[in-house]
C-alpha positions as a Markdown table, in Angstrom:
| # | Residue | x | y | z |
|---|---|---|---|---|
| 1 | Unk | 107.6 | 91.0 | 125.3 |
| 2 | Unk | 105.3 | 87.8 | 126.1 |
| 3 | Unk | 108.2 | 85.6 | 126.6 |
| 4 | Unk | 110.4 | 88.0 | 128.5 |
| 5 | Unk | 107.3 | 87.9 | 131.5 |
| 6 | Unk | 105.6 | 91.2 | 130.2 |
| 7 | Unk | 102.1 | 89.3 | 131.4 |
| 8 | Unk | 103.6 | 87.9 | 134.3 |
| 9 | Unk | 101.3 | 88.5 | 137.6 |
| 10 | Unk | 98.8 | 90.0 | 134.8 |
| 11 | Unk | 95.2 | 89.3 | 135.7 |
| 12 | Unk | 93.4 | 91.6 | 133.2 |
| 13 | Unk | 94.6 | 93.4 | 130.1 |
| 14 | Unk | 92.2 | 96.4 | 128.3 |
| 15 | Unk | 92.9 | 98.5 | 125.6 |
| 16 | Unk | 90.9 | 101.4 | 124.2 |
| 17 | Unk | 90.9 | 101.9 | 120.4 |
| 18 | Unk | 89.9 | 105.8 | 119.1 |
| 19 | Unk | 87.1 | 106.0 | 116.5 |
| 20 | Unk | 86.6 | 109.4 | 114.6 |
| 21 | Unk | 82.9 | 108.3 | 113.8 |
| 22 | Unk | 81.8 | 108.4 | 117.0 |
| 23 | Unk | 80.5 | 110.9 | 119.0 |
| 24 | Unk | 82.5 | 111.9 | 122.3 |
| 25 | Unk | 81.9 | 110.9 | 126.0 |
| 26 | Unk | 80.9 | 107.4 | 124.9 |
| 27 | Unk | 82.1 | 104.2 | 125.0 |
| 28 | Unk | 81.5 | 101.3 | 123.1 |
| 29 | Unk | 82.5 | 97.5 | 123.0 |
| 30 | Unk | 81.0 | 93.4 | 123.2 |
| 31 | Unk | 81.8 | 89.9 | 124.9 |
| 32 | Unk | 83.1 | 88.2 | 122.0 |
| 33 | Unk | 84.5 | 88.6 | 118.6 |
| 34 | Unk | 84.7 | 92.8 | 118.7 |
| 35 | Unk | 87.5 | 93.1 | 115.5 |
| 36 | Unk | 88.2 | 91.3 | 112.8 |
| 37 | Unk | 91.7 | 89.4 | 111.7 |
| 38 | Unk | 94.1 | 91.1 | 109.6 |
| 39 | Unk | 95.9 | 89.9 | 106.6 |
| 40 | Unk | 97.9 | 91.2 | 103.9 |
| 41 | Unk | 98.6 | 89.2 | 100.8 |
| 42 | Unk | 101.0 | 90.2 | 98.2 |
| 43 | Unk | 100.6 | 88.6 | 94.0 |
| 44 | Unk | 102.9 | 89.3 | 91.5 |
| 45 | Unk | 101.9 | 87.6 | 87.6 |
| 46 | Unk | 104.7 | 86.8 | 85.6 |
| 47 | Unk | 104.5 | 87.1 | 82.2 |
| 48 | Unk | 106.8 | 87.9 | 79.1 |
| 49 | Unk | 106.4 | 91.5 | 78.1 |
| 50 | Unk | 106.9 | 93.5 | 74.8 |
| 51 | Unk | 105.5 | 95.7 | 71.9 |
| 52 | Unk | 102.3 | 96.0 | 73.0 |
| 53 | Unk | 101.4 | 96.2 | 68.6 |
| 54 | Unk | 102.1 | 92.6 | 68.6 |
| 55 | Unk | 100.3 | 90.9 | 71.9 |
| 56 | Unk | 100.9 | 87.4 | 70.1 |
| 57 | Unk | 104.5 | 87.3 | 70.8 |
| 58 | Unk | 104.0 | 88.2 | 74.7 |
| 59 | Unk | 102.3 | 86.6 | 77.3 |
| 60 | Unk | 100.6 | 89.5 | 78.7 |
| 61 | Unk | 100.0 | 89.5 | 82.9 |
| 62 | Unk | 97.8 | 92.3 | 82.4 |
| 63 | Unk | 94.5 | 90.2 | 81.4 |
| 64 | Unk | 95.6 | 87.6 | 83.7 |
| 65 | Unk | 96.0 | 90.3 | 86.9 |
| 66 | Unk | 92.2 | 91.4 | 85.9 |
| 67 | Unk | 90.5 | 88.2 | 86.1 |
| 68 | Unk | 92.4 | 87.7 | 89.2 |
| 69 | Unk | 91.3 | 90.8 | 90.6 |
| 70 | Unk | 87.6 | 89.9 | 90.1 |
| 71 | Unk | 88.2 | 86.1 | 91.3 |
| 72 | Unk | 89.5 | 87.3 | 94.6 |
| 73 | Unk | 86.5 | 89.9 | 94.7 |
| 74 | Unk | 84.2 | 86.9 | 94.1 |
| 75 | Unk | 85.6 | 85.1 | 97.3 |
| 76 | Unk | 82.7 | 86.2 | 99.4 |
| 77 | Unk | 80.3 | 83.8 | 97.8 |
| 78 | Unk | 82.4 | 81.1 | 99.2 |
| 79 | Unk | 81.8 | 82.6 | 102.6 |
| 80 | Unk | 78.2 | 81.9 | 104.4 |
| 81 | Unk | 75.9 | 85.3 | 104.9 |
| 82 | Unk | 76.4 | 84.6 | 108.4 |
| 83 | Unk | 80.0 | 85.1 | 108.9 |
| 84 | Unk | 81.8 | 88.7 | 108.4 |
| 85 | Unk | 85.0 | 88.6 | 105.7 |
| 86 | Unk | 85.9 | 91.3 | 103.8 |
| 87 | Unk | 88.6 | 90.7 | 100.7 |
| 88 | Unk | 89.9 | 93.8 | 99.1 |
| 89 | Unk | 92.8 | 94.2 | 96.5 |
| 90 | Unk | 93.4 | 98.3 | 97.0 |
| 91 | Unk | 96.8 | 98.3 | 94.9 |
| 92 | Unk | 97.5 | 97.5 | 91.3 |
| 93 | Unk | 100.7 | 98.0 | 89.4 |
| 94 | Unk | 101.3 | 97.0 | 85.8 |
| 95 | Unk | 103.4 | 98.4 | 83.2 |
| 96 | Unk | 104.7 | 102.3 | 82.5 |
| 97 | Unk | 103.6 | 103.2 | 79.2 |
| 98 | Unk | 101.0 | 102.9 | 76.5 |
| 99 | Unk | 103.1 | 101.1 | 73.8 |
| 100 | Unk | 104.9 | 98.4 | 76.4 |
| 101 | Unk | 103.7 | 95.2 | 77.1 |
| 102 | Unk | 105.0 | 94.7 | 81.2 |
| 103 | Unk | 106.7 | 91.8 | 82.1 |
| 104 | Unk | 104.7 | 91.6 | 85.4 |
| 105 | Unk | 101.8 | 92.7 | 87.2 |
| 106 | Unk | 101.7 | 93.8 | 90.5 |
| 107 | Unk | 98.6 | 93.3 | 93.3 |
| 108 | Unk | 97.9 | 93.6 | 97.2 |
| 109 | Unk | 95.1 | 94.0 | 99.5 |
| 110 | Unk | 94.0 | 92.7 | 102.8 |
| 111 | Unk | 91.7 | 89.9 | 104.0 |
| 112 | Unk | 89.6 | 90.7 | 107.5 |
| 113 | Unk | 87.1 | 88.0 | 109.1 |
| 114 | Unk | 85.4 | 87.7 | 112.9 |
| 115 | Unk | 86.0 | 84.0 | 112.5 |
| 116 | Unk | 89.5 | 82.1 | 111.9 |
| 117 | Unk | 87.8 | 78.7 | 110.2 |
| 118 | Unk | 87.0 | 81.3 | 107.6 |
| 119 | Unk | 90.2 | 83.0 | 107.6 |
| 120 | Unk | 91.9 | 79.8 | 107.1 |
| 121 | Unk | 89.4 | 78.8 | 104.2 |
| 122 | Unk | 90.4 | 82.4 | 102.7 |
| 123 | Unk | 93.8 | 81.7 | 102.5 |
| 124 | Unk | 93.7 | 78.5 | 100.8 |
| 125 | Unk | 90.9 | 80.2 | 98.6 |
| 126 | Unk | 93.0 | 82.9 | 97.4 |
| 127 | Unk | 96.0 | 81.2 | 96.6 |
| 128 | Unk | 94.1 | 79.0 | 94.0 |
| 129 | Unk | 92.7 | 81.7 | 92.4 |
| 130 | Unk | 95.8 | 83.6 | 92.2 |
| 131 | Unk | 97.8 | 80.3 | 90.9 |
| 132 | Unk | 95.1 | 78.8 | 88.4 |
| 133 | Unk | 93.7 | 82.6 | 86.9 |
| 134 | Unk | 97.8 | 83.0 | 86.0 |
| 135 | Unk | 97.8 | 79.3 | 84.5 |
| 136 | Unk | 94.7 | 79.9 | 82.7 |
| 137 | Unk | 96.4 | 82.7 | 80.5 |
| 138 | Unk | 99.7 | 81.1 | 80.3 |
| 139 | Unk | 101.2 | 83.0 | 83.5 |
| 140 | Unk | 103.3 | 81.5 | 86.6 |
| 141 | Unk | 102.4 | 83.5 | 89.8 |
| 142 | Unk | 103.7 | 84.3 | 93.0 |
| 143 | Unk | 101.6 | 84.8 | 95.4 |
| 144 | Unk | 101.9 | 85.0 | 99.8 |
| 145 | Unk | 99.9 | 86.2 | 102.8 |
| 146 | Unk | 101.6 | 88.0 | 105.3 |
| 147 | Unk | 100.1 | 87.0 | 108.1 |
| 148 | Unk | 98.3 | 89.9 | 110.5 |
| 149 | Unk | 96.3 | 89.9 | 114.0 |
| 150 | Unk | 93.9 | 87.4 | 114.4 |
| 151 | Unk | 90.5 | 88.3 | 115.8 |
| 152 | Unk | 90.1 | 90.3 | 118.6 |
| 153 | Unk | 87.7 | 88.4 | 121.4 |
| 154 | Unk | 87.3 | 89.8 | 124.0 |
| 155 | Unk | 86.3 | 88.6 | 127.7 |
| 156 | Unk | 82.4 | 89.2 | 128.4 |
| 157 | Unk | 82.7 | 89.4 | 132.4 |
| 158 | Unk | 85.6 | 91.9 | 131.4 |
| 159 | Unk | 83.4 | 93.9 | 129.5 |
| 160 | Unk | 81.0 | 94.4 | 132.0 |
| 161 | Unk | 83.6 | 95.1 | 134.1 |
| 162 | Unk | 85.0 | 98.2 | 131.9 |
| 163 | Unk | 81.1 | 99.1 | 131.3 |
| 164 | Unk | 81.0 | 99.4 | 134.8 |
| 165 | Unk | 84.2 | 101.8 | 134.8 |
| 166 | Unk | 82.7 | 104.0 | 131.8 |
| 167 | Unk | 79.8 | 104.6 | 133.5 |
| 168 | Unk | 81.0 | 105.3 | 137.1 |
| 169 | Unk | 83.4 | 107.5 | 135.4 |
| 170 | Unk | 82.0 | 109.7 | 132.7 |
| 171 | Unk | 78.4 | 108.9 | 133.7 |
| 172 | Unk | 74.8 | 106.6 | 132.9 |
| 173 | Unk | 74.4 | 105.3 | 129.5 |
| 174 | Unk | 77.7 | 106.4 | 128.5 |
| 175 | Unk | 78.7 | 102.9 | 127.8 |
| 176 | Unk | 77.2 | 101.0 | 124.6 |
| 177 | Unk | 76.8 | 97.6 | 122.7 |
| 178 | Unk | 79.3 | 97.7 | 119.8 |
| 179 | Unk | 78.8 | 96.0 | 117.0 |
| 180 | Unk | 81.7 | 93.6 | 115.5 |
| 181 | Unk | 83.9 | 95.8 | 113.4 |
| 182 | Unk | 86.2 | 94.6 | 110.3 |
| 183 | Unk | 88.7 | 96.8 | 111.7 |
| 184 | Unk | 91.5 | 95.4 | 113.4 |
| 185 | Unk | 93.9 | 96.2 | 116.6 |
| 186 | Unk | 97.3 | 94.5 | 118.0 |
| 187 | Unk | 95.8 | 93.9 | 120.7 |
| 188 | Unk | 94.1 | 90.8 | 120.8 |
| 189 | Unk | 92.4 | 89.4 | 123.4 |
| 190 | Unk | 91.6 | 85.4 | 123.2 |
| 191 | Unk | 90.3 | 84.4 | 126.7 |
| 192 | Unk | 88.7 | 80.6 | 126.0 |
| 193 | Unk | 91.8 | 79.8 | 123.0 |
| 194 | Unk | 95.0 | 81.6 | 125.0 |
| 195 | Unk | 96.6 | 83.5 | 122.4 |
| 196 | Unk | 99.1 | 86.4 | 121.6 |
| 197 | Unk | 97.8 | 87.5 | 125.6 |
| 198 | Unk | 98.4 | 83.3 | 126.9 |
| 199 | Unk | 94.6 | 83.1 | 128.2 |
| 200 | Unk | 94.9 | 86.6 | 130.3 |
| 201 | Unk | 91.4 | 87.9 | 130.1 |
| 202 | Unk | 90.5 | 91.1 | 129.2 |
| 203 | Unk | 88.6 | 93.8 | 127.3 |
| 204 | Unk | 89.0 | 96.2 | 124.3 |
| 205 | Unk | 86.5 | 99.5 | 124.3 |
| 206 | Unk | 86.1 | 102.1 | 121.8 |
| 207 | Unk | 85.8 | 105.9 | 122.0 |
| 208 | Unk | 85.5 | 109.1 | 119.8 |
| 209 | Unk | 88.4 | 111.0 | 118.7 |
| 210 | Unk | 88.5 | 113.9 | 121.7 |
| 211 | Unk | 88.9 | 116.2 | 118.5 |
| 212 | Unk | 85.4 | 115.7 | 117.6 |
| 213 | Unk | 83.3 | 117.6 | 119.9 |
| 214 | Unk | 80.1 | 116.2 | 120.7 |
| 215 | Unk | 78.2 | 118.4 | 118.6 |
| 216 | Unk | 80.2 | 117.3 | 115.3 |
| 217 | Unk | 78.4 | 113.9 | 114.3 |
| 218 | Unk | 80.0 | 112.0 | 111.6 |
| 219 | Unk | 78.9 | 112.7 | 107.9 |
| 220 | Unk | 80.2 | 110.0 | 105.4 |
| 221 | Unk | 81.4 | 112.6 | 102.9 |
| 222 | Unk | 83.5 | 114.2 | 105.8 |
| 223 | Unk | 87.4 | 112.7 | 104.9 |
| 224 | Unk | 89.3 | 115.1 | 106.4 |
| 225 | Unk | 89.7 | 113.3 | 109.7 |
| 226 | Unk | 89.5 | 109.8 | 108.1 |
| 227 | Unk | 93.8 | 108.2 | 108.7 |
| 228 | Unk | 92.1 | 105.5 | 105.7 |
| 229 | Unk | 90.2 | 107.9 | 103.4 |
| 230 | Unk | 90.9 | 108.7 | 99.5 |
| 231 | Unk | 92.4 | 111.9 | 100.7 |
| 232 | Unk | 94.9 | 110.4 | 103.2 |
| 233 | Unk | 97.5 | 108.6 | 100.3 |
| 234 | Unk | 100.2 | 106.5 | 101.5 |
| 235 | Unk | 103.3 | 105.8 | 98.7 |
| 236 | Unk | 105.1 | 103.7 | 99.0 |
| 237 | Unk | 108.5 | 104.0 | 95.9 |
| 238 | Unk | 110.1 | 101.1 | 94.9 |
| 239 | Unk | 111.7 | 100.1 | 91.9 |
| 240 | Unk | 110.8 | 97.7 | 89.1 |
| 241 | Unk | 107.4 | 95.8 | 90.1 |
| 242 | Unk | 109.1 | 92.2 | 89.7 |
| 243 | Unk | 111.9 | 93.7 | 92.4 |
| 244 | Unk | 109.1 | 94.8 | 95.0 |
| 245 | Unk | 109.4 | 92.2 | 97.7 |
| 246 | Unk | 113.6 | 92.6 | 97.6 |
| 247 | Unk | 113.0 | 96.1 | 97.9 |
| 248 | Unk | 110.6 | 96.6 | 100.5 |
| 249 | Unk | 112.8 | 96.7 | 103.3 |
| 250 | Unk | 114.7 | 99.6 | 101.3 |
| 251 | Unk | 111.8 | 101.2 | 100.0 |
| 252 | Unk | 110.9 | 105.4 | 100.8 |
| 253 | Unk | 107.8 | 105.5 | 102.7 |
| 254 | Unk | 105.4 | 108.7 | 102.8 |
| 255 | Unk | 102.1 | 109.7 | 103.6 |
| 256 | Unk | 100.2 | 112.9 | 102.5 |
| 257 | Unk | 97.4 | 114.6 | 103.4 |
């Protein structure tokens, strides 16, 4: 859309992003870094599989796909207190039995930072310690980051601008000081580096879900209106785990409540 002039004659670009924790007729945003990157990163260990009775003729990727689990986990201790990241493997697949050694093991999660030196050192970080956990039991690996958005920054004389707006429209102190969130939105706004918008300043706010009435305040336990809770399940079917990637683009997608 960029290069067919979508921003063309565009002096100011803002988005609103809708927050269920928040309580309605507010609004809520920063100059600055306001969301976080968004990365997804995809490891399969390869191992050679069999009778799970006899794990000395197999080269099990099941050990292999737990110590990488807690390497990745560790990651934050390469990162300074001072800077937001946030590593998470959320899906692990290995094997479909209790007698079967698996051939391969199967992981994926998503990497979200405020700052995109450390985003950079994250990705390098993580492919070592997907590569050298599956060398150290006798595994080969392959592992890949898909990358997402980068960090949303947004314009600080825009901000003040939409502040402004909130107020004037919905009325005094409706409009807050967000804090930087490691959510993430396609939207991103990169003023001083000129990125996905080409230097077109702007602003991204947040506001409550209008489906939460004022008088319902959040309560962390509360996952019924949650799109990323443990209630809301996304599947996603594919075939055998070594086949994933080839099959992605065929595979049945459904979400449940």
């Amino acid at each position: 859309m960029i290069e067919e002039g979508v921003l063309d004659g565009v002096d100011r670009a803002f988005a609103i992003h809708v927050f269920t924790q928040m309580r309605s007729g507010h609004f809520f945003s920063r100059g600055g870094a306001l969301m976080a990157s968004a990365d997804r990163f995809e490891i399969t260990i390869n191992g050679s599989g069999g009778h799970a009775s006899m794990p000395h003729g197999c080269v099990d990727p099941i050990p292999a796909a737990a110590s990488t689990v807690l390497g990745l986990h560790a990651m934050g201790r390469t990162t300074p207190a001072s800077e937001a990241a946030v590593l998470t493997v959320s899906h692990l697949e290995a094997g479909t039995t209790n007698n079967i050694i698996p051939h391969n093991a199967f992981m994926e999660g998503t990497i979200r930072t405020l700052n995109e030196d450390v985003r950079s050192t994250l990705h390098t970080n993580l492919m070592n310690v997907a590569n050298h956990n599956a060398q150290a039991h006798n595994c080969s690996c392959n592992a890949e980051i898909i990358a997402g958005y980068p960090v949303t920054i947004n314009n600080e004389e825009e901000v003040q601008r939409a502040a402004a707006v909130a107020e004037a429209v919905v009325g005094e102190g409706s409009f807050h000081i967000a804090r930087s969130s490691d959510g993430c939105r396609g939207l991103e706004l990169r003023a001083q580096q000129g990125s996905w918008l080409h230097g077109v300043p702007g602003c991204v706010r947040t506001r409550p879900d209008a489906r939460r009435g004022s008088a319902q305040p959040f309560k962390p336990d509360d996952h019924r209106r949650r799109r990323h809770g443990p209630r809301c399940s996304y599947v996603r079917r594919h075939g055998d785990v070594a086949d994933r990637k080839s099959t992605r683009l065929n595979s049945s997608h459904h979400a449940h409540l």
